[in-house]
BAMAR-494669 format. One line per 10 residues: number of its first residue (from 1); their letters; for each residue x, y, z of C-alpha. Coordinates in pm, 1 decimal. Example, Ala and Ser with C-alpha at 12.3 -4.5 7.8 and 13.67 -1.06 7.14 Angstrom:
BEGIN
1	as	1230.0:-450.0:780.0  1367.0:-106.0:714.0
END
This chain:
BEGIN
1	xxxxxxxxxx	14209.9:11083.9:6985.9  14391.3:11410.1:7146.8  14209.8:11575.2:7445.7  14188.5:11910.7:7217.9  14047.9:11709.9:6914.1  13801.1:11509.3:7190.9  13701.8:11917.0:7333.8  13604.0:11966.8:6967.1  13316.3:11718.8:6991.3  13167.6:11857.5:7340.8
11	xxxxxxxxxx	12849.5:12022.7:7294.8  12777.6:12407.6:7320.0  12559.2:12324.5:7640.3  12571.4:12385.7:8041.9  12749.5:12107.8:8197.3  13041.7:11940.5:8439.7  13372.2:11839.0:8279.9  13620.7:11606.0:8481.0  13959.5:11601.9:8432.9  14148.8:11264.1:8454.6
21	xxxxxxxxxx	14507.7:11109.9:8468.4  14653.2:10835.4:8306.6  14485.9:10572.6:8571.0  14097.0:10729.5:8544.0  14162.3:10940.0:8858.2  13950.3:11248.1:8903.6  14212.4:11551.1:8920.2  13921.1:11803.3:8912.7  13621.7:11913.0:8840.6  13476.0:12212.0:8679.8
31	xxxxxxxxxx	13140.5:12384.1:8560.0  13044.0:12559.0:8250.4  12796.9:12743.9:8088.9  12903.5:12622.3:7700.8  13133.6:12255.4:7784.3  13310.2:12336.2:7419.2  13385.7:12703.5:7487.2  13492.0:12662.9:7852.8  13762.2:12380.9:7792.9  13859.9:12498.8:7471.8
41	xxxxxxxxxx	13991.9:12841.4:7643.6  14265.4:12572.5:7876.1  14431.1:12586.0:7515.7  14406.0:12902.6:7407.0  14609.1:13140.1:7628.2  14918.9:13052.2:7826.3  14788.2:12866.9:8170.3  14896.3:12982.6:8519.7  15097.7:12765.8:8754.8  14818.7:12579.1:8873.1
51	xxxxxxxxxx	14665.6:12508.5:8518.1  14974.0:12403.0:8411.6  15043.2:12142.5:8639.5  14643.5:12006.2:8590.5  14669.6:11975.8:8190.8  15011.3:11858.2:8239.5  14884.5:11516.3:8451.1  14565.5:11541.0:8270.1  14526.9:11252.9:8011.6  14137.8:11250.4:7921.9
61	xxxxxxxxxx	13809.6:11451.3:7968.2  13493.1:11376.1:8038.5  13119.5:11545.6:8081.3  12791.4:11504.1:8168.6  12542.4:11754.0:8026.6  12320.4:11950.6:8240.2  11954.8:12161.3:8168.6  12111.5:12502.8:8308.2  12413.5:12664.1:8504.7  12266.2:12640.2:8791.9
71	xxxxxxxxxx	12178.8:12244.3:8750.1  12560.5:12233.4:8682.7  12674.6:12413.4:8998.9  12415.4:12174.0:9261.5  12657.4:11874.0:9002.7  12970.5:12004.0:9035.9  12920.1:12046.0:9439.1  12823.5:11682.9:9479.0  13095.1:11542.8:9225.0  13382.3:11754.7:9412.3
81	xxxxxxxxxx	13230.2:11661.7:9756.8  13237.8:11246.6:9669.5  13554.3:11240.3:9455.0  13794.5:11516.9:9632.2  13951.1:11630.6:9336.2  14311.0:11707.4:9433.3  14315.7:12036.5:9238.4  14015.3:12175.5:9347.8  13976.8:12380.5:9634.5  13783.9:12089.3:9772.1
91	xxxxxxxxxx	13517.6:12278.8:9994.4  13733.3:12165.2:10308.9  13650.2:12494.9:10456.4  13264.4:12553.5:10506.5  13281.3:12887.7:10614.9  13412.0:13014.9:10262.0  13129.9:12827.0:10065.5  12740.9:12951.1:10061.3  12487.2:12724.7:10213.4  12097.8:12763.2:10234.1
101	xxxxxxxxxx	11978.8:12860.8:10590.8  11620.2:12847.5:10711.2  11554.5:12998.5:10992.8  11317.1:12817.5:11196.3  11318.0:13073.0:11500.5  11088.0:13295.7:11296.3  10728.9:13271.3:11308.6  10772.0:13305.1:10959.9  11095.7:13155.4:10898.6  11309.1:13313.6:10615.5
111	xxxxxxxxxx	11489.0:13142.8:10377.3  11836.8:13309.9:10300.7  12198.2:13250.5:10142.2  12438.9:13295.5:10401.8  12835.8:13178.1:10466.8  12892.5:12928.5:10770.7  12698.0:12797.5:10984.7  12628.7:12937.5:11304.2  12341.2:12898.6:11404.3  12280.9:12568.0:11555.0
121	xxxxxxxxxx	11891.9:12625.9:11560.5  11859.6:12706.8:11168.1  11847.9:12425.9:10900.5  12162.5:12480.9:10665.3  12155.5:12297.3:10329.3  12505.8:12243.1:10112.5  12781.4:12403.9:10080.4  12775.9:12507.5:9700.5  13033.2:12667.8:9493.9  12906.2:13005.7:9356.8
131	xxxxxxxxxx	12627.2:13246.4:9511.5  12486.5:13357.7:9162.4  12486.1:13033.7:9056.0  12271.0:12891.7:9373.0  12070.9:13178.7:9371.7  11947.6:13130.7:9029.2  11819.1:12733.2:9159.5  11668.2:12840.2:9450.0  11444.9:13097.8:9220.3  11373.1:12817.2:8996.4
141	xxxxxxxxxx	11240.6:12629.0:9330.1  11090.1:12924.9:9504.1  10850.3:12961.2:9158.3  10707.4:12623.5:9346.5  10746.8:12674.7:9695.4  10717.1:13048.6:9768.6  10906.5:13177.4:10098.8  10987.9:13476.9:10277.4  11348.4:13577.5:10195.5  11331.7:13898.4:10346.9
151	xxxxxxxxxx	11563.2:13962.5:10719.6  11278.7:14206.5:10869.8  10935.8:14220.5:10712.9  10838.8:14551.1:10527.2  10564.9:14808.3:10624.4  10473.5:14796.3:10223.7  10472.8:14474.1:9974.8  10757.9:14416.4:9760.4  10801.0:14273.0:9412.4  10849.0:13936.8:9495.6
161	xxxxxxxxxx	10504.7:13970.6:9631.4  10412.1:14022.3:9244.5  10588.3:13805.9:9148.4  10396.7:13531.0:9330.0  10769.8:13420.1:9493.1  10643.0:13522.7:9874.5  10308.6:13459.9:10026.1  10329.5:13839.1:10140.5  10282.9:13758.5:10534.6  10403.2:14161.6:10543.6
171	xxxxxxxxxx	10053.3:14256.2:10327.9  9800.9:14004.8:10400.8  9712.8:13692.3:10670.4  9898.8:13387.0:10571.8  9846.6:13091.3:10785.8  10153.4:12993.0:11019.1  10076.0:12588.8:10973.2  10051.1:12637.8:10623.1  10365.5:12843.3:10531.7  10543.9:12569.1:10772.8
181	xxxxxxxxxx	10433.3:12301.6:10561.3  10534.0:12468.6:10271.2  10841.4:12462.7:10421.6  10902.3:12149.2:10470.9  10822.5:12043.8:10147.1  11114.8:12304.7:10006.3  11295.5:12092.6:10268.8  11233.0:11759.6:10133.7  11331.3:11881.9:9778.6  11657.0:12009.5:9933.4
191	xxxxxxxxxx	11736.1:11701.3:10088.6  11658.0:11459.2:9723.6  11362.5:11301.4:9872.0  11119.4:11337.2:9587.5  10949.4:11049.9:9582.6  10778.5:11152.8:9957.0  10777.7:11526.3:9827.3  10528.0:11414.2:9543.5  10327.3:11140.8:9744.5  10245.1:11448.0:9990.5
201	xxxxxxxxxx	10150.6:11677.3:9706.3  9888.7:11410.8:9520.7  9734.0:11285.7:9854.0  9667.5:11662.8:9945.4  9566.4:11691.9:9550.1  9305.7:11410.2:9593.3  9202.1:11545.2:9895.2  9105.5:11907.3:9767.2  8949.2:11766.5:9478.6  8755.1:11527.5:9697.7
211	xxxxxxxxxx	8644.7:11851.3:9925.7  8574.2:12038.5:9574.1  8829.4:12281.1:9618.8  8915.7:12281.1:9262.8  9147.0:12585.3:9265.6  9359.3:12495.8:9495.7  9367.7:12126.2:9339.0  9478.1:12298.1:9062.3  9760.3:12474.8:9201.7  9868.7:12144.8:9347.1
221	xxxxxxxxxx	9828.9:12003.4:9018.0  10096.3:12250.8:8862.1  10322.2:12221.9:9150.2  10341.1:11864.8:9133.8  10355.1:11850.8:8722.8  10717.8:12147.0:8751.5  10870.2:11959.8:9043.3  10804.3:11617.8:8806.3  10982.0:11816.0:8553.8  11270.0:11947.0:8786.9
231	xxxxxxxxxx	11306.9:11573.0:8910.3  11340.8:11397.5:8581.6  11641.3:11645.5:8486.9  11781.2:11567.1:8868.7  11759.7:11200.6:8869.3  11900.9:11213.1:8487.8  12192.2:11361.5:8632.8  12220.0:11129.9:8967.8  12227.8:10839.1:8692.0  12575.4:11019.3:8510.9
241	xxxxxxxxxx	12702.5:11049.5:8829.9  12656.0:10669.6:8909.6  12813.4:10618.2:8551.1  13134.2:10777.2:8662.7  13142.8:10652.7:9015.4  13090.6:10272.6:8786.2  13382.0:10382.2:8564.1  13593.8:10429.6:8892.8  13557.2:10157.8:9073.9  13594.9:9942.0:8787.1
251	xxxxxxxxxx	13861.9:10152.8:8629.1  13689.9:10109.8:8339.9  13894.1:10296.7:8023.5  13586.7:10484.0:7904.8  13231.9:10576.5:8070.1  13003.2:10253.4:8081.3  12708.6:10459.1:7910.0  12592.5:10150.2:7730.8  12621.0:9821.3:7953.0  12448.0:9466.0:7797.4
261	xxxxxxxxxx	12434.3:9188.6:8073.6  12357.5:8804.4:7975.8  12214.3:8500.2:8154.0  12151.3:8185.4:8063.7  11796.0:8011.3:8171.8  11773.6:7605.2:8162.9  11626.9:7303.8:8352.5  11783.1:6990.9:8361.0  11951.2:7089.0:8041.4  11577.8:7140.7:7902.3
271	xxxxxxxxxx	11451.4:7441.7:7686.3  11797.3:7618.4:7698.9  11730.0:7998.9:7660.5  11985.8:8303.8:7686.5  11892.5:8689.6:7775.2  12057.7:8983.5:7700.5  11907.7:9321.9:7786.6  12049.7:9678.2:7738.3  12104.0:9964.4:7970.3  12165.9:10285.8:7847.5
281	xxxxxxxxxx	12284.7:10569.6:8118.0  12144.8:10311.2:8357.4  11783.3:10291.4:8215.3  11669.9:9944.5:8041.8  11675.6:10010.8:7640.8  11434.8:9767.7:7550.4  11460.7:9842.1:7225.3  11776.4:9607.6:7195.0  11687.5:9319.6:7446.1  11732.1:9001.1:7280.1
291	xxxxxxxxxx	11651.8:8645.2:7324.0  11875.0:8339.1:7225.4  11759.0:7991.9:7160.8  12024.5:7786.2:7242.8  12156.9:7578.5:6940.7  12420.4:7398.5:6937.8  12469.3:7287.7:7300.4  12305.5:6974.5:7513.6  12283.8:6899.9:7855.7  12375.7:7087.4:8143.7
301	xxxxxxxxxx	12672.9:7318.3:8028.7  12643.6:7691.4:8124.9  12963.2:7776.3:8030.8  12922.3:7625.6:7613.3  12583.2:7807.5:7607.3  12729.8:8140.8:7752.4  12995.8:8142.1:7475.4  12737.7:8044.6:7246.5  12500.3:8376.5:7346.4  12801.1:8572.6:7325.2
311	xxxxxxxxxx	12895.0:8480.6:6977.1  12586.4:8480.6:6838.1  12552.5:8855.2:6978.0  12915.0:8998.1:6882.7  12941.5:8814.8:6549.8  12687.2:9062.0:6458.4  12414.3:8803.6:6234.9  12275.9:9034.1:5953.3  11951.2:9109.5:6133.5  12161.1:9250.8:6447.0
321	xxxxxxxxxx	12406.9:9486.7:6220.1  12213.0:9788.9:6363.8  12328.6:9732.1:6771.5  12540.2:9915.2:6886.6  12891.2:9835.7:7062.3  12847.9:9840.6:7418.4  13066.8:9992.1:7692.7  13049.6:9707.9:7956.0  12932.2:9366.9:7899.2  12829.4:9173.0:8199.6
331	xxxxxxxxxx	12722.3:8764.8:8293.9  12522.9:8641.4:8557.5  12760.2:8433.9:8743.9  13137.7:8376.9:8939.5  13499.6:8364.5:8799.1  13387.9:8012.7:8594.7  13148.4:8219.3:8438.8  13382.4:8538.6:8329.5  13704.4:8365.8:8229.8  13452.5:8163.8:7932.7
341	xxxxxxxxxx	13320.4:8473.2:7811.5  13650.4:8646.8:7842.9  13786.2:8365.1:7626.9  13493.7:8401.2:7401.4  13569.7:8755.3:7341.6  13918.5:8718.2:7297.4  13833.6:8467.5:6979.4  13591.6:8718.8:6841.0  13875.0:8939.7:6872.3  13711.5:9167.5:7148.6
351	xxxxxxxxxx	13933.5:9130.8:7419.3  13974.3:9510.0:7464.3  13601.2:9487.2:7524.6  13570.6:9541.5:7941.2  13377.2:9226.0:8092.5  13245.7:9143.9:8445.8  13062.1:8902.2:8643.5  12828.3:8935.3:9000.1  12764.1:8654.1:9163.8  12393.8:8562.5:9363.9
361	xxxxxxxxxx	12522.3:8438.4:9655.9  12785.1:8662.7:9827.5  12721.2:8970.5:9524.1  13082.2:8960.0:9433.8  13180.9:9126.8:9149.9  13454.6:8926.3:8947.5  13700.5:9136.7:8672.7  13995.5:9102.9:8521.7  14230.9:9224.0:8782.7  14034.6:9025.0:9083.8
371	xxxxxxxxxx	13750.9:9085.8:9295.0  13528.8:9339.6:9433.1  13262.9:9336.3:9694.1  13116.6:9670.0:9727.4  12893.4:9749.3:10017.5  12562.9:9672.6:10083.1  12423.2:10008.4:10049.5  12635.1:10111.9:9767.2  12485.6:10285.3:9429.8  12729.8:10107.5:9206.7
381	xxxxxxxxxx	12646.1:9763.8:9342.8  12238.2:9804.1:9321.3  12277.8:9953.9:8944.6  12453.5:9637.4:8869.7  12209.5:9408.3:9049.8  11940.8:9544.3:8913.8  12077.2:9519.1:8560.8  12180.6:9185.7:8659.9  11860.8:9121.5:8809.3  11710.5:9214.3:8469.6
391	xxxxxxxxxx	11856.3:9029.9:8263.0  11752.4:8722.3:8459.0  11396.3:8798.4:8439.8  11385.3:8808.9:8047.2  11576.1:8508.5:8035.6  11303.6:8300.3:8232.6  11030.9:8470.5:8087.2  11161.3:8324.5:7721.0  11241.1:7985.2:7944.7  10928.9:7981.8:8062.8
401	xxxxxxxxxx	10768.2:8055.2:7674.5  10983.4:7761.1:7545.3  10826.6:7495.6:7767.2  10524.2:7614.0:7758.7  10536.1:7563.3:7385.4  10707.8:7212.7:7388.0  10433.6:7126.4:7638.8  10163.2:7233.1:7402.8  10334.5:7068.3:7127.3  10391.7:6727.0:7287.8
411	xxxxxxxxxx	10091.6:6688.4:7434.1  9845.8:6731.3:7083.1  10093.7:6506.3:6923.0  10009.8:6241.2:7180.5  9642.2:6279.7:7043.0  9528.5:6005.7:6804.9  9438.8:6184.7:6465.9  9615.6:6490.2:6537.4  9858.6:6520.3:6278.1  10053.9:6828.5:6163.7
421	xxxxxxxxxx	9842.7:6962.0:5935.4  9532.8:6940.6:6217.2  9731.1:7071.8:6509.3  9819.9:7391.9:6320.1  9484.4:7462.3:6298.4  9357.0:7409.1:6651.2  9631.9:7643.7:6761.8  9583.6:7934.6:6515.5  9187.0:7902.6:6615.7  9258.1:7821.7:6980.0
431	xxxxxxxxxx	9604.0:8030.9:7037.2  9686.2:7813.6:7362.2  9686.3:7474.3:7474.9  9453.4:7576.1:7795.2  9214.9:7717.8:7520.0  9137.5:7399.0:7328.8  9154.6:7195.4:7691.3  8848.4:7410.6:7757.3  8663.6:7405.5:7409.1  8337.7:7209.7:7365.4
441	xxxxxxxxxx	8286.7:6935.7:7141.1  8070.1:7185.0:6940.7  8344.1:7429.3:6934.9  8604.6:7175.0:6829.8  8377.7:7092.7:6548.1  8368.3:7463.2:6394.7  8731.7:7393.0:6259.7  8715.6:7288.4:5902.6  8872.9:6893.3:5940.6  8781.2:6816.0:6288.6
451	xxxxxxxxxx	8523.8:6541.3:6281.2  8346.7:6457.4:6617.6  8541.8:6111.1:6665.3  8848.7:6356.9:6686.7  8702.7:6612.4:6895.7  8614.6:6343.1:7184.9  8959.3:6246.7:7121.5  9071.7:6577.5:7221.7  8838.8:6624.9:7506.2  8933.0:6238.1:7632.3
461	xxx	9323.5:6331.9:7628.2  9375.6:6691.8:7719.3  9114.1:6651.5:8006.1
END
């Protein structure tokens, strides 16, 4: 597909588009108000020098939705800031680029817009890419955390007053501690640390409502339930931004949106179970784990089960037509591990289909064209280990299911006069084997063929 036809399909929404080459490089990135209408107009009317030479290297485009303009501008000033797009006027000069500046000198301090930073006393906060554009956030925040904004305080109130935007420290007493606390919540906000940000809001919640101060719990309430709001949109688009910075450093052909990592659970080549789970723009989509009973391999074989999982998954069985093709499939294990399932794939006739492996031990990541071992702290890396991580879980949670049902199985058909027919019964009346070890002789008895020869039988065995 063209990149004009591809621009068709972009919805009529605020956003970030990111123009590529012909080897997944970033060449730039831009914000819009309407994705569809802003790209479209590169192909519209003859392009200036610069343009030129972009669409001329650029070989694909891709986007990540955002809730407003302004969401899209704090997005396009962290993308250009980690990737360093070569035709973007990469904010190497911080003088020409707005930043936030609270000025703590004040005994109110003011929050303001300003260019540079010179003032070595004040707390600055970005660059960012467009004044109207980071004005219209920091309304949206200042709804939440009112501030003064204003260089000299005024003899009368102004709107913002009103407005409920500014405590109004030129009309009315307003508590120095206070406003300074309020501050430094707006700070913690500013600096992505929601998770403290809300913990500070619900103890002081409790806390009022504990004192009865029911208003002001209330207030609390509704700060903490439009920051939750403001977060969930912020962390949605920290997870697309981990996508692409995945894509990258696996130079992946398309965005990994949809990832489905395997592992295989066995002991002693007993109870063989596979896993696979789902991610979905990095969340778990439970709704398409699945759990594989190995078949057709015995003993102690990782690799035969692995292939087994895999074709069992991507032969697509009648009952699994509805999954969907992922993006990036991934197994729990080293190079032993991804050469069998690239093999696997490659008979299924999937060999396009991107595949990687990470390791326990050292976390090395094994693909096609070598290895990778990301650092500790990186994003990339802990997305993968937890997906990894995940998939592990399920698959020793069905293990674990398997021998507990073998063991349940095994041990009533050790019991004399237990047959078939009888041990169906005590476990749809009983549902587990710890149940019936615990029944009473009258208890056993209540089950329509259990005579009370056969219940001591029970009891003798199972206790």
């Amino acid at each position: 597909m063209g990149i004009q036809e591809k621009i068709k399909q972009f919805p009529d929404t605020p956003g970030v588009y990111l123009m590529k080459d012909e080897t997944g490089r970033i060449l730039y990135v831009g914000k819009a108000s309407s994705l569809k209408k802003r790209l479209s107009s590169y192909f519209q009317k003859p392009p200036n020098d610069k343009t030129a030479k972009l669409l001329l290297h650029t070989e694909d485009i891709d986007y990540i939705q955002s809730s407003s303009s302004a969401q899209a501008l704090l997005l396009e000033n962290s993308l250009i800031k980690k990737y360093q797009p070569y035709y973007n006027a990469a904010l190497k000069d911080d003088k020409s680029y707005p930043f936030v500046k609270i000025n703590m000198q004040d005994s109110y301090p003011q929050v303001t817009i300003v260019r540079g930073r010179k003032d070595q006393t004040a707390h600055y906060y970005g660059p960012y890419t467009n004044v109207k554009l980071i004005k219209a956030a920091l309304k949206a925040i200042r709804a939440i955390f009112p501030f003064r904004s204003c260089r000299r305080l005024p003899k009368r109130p102004c709107l913002y007053l009103h407005l409920k935007l500014c405590p109004g420290m030129c009309a009315q007493t307003v508590d120095k501690k206070a406003y300074r606390q309020n501050l430094r919540q707006l700070e913690l906000f500013l600096e992505g640390r929601y998770k403290q940000l809300i913990g500070q809001l619900t103890g002081l919640m409790q806390r009022s409502a504990e004192q009865k101060l029911f208003e002001q719990a209330a207030a609390l309430r509704d700060r903490i339930n439009s920051l939750t709001e403001i977060v969930s949109q912020t962390k949605e688009t920290k997870r697309s931004d981990i996508i692409l910075e995945l894509q990258k450093t696996l130079a992946l052909p398309w965005l990994p949106e949809r990832i489905e990592a395997f592992d295989i659970s066995e002991i002693s080549g007993s109870a063989q179970a596979g896993s696979m789970v789902s991610f979905v723009h990095g969340r778990p989509d439970k709704n398409y784990y699945r759990h594989f009973q190995i078949k057709t391999v015995s003993g102690v074989d990782d690799y035969a089960m692995m292939r087994e999982v895999l074709k069992r998954r991507y032969t697509q069985e009648p009952k699994e037509k509805s999954l969907p093709r992922p993006d990036l499939v991934m197994i729990d294990g080293g190079k032993g591990h991804l050469s069998s399932a690239q093999k696997e794939l490659k008979t299924l006739g999937l060999s396009e289909l991107p595949v990687i492996a990470l390791a326990k031990r050292l976390e090395t990541i094994y693909t096609r064209s070598g290895t990778l071992n990301l650092p500790r702290d990186s994003r990339v890396l802990h997305l993968l280990q937890r997906i990894r991580d995940e998939a592990h879980r399920f698959a020793i949670s069905y293990h674990r299911k398997l021998r507990q049902r073998k063991m349940r199985v095994s041990s009533l058909d050790q019991i004399p006069g237990i047959g078939p027919k009888r041990k169906q019964l005590l476990l749809r009346y009983f549902k587990s084997l710890q149940a019936i070890r615990e029944a009473s002789i009258e208890e056993l008895l209540k089950i329509n063929g259990i005579d009370k020869s056969t219940a001591k039988n029970i009891i003798k065995h199972l206790r």
